[in-house]
C-alpha positions in Angstrom: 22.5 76.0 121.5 24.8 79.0 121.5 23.4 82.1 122.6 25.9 83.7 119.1 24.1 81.8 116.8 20.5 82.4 118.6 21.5 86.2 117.9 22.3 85.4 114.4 19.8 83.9 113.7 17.2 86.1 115.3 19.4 89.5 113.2 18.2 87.3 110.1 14.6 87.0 110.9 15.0 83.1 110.4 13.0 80.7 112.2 14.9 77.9 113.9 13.2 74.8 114.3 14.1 71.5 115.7 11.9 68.4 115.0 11.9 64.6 115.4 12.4 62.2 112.7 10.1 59.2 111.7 7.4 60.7 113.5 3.4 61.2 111.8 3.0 64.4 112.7 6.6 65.7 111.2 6.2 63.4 108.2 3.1 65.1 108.1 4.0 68.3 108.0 7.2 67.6 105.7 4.6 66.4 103.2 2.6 69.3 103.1 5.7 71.6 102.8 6.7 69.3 99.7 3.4 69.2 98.3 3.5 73.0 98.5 6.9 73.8 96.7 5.4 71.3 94.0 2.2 73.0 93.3 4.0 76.5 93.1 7.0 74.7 90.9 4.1 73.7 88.5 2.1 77.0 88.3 5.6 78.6 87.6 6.0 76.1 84.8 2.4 76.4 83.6 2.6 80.4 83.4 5.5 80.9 82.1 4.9 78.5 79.3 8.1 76.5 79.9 9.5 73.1 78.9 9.3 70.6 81.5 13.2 70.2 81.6 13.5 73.7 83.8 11.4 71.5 86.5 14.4 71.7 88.5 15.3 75.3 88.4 11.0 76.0 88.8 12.3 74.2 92.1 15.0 75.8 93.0 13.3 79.4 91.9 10.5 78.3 94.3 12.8 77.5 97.4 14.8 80.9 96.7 11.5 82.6 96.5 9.9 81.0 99.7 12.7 81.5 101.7 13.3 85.1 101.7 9.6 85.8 101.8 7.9 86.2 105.6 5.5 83.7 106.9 3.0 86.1 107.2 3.4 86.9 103.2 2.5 83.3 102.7 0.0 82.8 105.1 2.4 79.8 106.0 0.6 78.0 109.3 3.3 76.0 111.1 2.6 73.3 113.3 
């Protein structure tokens, strides 16, 4: 990979990761993160008292959310 976009994304404080597809432990793991974004999609719903028509934008709001937070905020383990 170039050694520009390394620096880019290191300025960002993004974590690059490359994985392999079809595997168990990957499905695994892109299960969890799924199953994740949905429990905090519905809590959002739940709290806010909302219809369940805004279940996409409780998704979106989730990814927006989870994305600029650190890993360490969320206690996020990766494997």
């Amino acid at each position: 990979m170039d050694g520009t976009f390394q620096s880019c994304l290191a300025d960002h404080d993004i974590v690059h990761q490359t994985s392999c597809i079809d595997t168990l432990n990957q499905n695994g793991v892109a299960e969890q993160k799924n199953r994740y974004l949905l429990e905090v999609a519905r809590s959002f719903i739940s709290i806010i008292n909302v219809l369940k028509s805004y279940w996409g934008d409780a998704i979106l709001t989730t990814i927006y959310l989870i994305n600029r937070m650190s890993l360490r905020v969320l206690n996020f383990n990766l494997m």
